[in-house]
PAPATI-940437 format. One record per residue (C-alpha): residue in one letter; x, y, z. Coordinates in nm, 2 decimals. Layout:
+----+--------+--------+--------+
: aa :   east :  north :     up :
+----+--------+--------+--------+
:  A :      X :      Y :      Z :
...
+----+--------+--------+--------+
END
This chain:
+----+--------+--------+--------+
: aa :   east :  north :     up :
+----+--------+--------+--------+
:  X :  -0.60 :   0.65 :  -2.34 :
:  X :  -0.86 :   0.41 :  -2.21 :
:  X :  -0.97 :   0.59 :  -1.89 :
:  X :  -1.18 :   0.29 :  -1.75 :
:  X :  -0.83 :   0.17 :  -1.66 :
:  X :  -0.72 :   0.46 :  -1.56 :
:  X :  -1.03 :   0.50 :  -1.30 :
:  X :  -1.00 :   0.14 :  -1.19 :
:  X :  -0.68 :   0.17 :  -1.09 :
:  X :  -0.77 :   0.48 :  -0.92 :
:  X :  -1.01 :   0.29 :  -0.71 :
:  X :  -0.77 :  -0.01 :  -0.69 :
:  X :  -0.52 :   0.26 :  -0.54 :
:  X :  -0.78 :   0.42 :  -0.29 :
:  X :  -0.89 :   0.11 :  -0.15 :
:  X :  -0.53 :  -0.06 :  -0.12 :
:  X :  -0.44 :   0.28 :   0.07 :
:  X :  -0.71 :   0.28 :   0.32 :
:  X :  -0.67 :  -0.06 :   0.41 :
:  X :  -0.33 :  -0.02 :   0.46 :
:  X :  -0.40 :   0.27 :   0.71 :
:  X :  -0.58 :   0.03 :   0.94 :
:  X :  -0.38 :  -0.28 :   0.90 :
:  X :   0.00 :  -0.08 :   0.89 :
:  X :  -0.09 :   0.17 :   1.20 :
:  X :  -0.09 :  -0.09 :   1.44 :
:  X :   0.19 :  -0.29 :   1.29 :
:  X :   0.37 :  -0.02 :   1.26 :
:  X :   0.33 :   0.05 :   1.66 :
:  X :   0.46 :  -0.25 :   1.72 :
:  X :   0.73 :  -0.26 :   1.49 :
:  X :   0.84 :   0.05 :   1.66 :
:  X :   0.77 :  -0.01 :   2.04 :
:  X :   0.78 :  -0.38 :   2.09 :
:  X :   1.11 :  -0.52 :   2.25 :
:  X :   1.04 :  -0.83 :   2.11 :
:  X :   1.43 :  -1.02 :   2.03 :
:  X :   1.28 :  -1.18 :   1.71 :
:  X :   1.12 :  -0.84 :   1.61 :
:  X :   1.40 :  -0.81 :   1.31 :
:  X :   1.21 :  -1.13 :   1.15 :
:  X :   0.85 :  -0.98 :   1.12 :
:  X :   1.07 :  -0.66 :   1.00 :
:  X :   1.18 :  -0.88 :   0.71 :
:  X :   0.89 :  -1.02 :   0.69 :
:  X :   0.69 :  -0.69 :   0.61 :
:  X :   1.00 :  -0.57 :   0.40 :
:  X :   1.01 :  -0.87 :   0.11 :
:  X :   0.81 :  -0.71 :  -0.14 :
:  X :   1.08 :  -0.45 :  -0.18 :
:  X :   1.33 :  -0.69 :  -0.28 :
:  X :   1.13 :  -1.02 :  -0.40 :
:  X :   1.06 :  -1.00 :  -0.76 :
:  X :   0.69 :  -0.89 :  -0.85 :
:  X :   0.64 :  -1.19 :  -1.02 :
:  X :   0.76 :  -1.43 :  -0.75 :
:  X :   0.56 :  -1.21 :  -0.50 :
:  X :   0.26 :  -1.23 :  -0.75 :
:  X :   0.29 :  -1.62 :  -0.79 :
:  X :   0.25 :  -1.67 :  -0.43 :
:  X :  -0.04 :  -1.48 :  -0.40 :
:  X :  -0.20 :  -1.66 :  -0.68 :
:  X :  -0.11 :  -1.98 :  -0.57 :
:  X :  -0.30 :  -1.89 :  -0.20 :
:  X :  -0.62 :  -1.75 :  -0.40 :
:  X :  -0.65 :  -2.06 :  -0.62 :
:  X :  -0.88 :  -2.34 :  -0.55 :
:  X :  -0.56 :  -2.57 :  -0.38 :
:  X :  -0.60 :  -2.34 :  -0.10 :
:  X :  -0.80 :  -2.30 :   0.20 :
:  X :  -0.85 :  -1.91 :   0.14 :
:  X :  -0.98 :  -1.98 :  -0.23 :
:  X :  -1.20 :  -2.26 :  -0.16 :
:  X :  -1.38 :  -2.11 :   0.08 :
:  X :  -1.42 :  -1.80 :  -0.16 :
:  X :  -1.54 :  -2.02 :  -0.42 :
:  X :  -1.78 :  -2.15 :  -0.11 :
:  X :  -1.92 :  -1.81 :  -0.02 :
:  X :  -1.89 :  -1.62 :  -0.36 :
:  X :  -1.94 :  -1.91 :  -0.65 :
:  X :  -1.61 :  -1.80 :  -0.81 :
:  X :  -1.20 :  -1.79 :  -0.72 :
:  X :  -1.09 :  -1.52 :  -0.60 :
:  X :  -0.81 :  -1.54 :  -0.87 :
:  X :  -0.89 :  -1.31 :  -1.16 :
:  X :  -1.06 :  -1.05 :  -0.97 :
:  X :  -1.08 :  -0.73 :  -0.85 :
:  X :  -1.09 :  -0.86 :  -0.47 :
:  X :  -0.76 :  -1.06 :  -0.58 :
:  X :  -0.59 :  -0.75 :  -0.68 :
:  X :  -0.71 :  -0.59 :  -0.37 :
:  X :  -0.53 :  -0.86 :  -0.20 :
:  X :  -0.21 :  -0.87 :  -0.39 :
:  X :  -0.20 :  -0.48 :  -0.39 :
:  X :  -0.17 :  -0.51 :  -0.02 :
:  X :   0.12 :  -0.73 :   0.01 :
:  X :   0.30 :  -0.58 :  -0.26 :
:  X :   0.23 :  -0.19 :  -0.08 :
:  X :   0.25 :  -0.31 :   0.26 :
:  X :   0.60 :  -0.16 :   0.36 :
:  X :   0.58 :   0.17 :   0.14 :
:  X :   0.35 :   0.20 :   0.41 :
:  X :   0.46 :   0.07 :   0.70 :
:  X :   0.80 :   0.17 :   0.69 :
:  X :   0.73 :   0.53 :   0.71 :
:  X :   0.47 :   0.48 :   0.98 :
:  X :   0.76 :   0.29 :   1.24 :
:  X :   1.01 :   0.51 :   1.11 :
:  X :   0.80 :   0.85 :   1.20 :
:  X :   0.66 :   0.70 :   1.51 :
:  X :   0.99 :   0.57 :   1.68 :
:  X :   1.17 :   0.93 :   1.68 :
:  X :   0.93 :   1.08 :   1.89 :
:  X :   1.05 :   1.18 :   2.24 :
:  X :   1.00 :   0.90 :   2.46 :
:  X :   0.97 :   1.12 :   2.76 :
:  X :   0.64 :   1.23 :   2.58 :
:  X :   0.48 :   0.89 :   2.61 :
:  X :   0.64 :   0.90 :   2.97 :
:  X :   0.44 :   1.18 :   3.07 :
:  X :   0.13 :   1.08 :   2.93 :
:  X :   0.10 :   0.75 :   3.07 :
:  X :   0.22 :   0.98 :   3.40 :
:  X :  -0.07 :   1.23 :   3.34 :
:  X :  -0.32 :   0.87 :   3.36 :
:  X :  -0.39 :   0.85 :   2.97 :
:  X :  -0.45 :   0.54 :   2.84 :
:  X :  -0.22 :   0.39 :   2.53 :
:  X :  -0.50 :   0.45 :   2.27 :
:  X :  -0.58 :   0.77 :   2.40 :
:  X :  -0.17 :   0.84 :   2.36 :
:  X :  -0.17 :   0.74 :   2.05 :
:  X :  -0.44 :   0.95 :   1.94 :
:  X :  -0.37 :   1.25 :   2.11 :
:  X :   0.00 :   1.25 :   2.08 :
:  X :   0.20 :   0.96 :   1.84 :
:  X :  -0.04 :   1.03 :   1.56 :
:  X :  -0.03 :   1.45 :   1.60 :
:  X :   0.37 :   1.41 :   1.61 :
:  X :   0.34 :   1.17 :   1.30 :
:  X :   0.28 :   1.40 :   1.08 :
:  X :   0.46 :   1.40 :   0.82 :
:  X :   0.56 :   1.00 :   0.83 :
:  X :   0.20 :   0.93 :   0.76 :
:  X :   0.17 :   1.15 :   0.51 :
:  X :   0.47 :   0.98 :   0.34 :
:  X :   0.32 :   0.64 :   0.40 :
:  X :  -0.01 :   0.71 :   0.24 :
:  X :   0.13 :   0.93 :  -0.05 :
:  X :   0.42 :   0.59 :  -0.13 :
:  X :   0.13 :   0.35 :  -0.09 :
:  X :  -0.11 :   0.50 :  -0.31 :
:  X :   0.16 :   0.60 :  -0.60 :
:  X :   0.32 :   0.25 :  -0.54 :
:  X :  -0.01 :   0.10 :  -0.63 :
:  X :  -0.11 :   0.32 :  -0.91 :
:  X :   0.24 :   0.19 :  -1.08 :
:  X :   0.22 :  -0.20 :  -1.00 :
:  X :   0.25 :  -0.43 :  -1.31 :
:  X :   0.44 :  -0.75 :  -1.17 :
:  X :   0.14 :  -0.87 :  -0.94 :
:  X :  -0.13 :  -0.73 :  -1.09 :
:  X :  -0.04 :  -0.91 :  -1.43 :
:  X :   0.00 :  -1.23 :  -1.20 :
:  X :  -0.29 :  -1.22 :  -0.98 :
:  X :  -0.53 :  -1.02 :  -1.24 :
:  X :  -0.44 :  -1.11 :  -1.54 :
:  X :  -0.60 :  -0.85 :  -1.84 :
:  X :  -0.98 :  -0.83 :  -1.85 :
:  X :  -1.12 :  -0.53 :  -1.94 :
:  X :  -1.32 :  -0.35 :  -1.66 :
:  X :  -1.23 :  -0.57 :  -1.41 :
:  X :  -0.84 :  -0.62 :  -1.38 :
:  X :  -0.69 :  -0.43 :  -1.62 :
:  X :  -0.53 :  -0.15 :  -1.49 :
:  X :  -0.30 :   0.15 :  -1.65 :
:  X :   0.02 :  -0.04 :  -1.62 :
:  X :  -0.14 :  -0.33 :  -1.75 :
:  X :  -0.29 :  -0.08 :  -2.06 :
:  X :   0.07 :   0.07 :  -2.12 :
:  X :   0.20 :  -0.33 :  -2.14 :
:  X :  -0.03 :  -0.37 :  -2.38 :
:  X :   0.03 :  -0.07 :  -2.63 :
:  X :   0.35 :  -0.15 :  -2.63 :
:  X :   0.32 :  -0.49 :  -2.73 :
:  X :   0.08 :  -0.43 :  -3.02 :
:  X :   0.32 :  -0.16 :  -3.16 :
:  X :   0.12 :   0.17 :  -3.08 :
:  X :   0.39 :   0.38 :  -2.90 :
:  X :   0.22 :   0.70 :  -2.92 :
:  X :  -0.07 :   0.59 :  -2.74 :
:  X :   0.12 :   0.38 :  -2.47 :
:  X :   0.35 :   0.72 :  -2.45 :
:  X :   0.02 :   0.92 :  -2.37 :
:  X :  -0.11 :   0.67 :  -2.10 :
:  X :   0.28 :   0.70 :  -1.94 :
:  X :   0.30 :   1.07 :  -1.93 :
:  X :  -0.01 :   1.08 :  -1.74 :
:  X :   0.13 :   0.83 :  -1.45 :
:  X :   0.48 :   0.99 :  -1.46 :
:  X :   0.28 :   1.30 :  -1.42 :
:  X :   0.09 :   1.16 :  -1.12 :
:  X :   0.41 :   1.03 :  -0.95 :
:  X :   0.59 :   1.39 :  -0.98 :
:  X :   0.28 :   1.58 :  -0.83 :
:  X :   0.27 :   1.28 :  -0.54 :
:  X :   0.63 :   1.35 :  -0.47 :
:  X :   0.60 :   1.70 :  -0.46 :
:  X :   0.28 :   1.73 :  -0.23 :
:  X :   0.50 :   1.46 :   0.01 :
:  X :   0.84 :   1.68 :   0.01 :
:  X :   0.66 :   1.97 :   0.02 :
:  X :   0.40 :   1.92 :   0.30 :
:  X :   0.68 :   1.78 :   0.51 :
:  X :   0.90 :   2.02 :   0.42 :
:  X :   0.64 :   2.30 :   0.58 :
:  X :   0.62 :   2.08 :   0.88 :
:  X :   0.20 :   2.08 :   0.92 :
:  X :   0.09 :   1.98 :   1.25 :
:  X :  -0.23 :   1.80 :   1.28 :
:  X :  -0.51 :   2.09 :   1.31 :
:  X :  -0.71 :   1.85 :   1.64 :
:  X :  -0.37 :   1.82 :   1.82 :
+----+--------+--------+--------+
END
């Protein structure tokens, strides 16, 4: 097993999963609370990547990194290169591709808390953030936990967008998926069936620390 691919896609993973805590919290409040009439579109919106092809997903995104578009050029501008082909591209992909495995459990955790909760908060004179803080998220539990646990997994698995948007070069883009692809094709089954075992491994032990943390009901320890 070639564990530079196996650590870059741990990285990949880690950094896809904490961006997607601070962009999918706040969309997620909103998805939840907002009585916006047209809410069900940016829904659909956020939920495409389940459904859309990897591949069609991944050709969009590559298409908006290239030079043709106004994000790549002015990449190219800043950074001398497209962003194309890159780590930073996968980055990118990874977060579209992950961003309702996230966001999904976040909404769905947040709207089934009591709203005569949030009532007496705002009631006792705290402020939205401070609600948020001191009560959605404690209550939340268990959704975020789900979210994070999906997202990360999710992106440790992805093949579709990351062979779109990254392509296969060693140490920068090629991830385990991308490794496994690859053993396959040159014939060496015993080596792809290693590198396999190790992420069906990693899924079941994500599953079980999400069904079993949630099944145990933890509350968050600053509540």
């Amino acid at each position: 097993m070639d564990w530079q691919s196996f650590w870059l896609t741990i990285q990949l993973a880690l950094l896809v999963t904490l961006i997607l805590m601070i962009l999918g919290l706040p969309l997620a409040y909103w998805v939840a609370y907002s009585r916006w009439r047209w809410k069900f579109l940016v829904e659909s919106l956020v939920a495409m990547p389940i459904v859309l092809p990897p591949t069609v997903l991944g050709f969009y995104v590559l298409l908006a990194l290239g030079l043709r578009s106004p994000l790549g050029r002015a990449w190219q501008a800043m950074t001398g290169h497209t962003l194309a082909f890159t780590f930073s591209g996968l980055v990118i992909g990874s977060i579209l591709y992950s961003l309702p495995f996230a966001v999904q459990p976040f909404a769905a955790s947040f709207s089934q808390i009591d709203s005569r909760l949030l009532a007496a908060s705002a009631t006792l004179g705290a402020s939205r953030l401070r609600t948020f803080f001191r009560v959605i998220l404690p209550l939340s539990a268990s959704g975020l936990l789900t979210g994070v646990a999906l997202s990360f997994a999710h992106t440790m698995g992805e093949f579709g967008v990351v062979l779109m948007v990254g392509g296969n070069i060693p140490h920068v883009t090629r991830t385990v998926s991308i490794e496994i692809y690859d053993q396959v094709q040159a014939l060496n089954y015993a080596a792809a069936n290693q590198t396999a075992l190790v992420l069906l491994a990693f899924s079941f032990l994500s599953l079980c620390l999400v069904y079993g943390v949630n099944r145990k009901q933890w509350a968050w320890p600053w509540r």
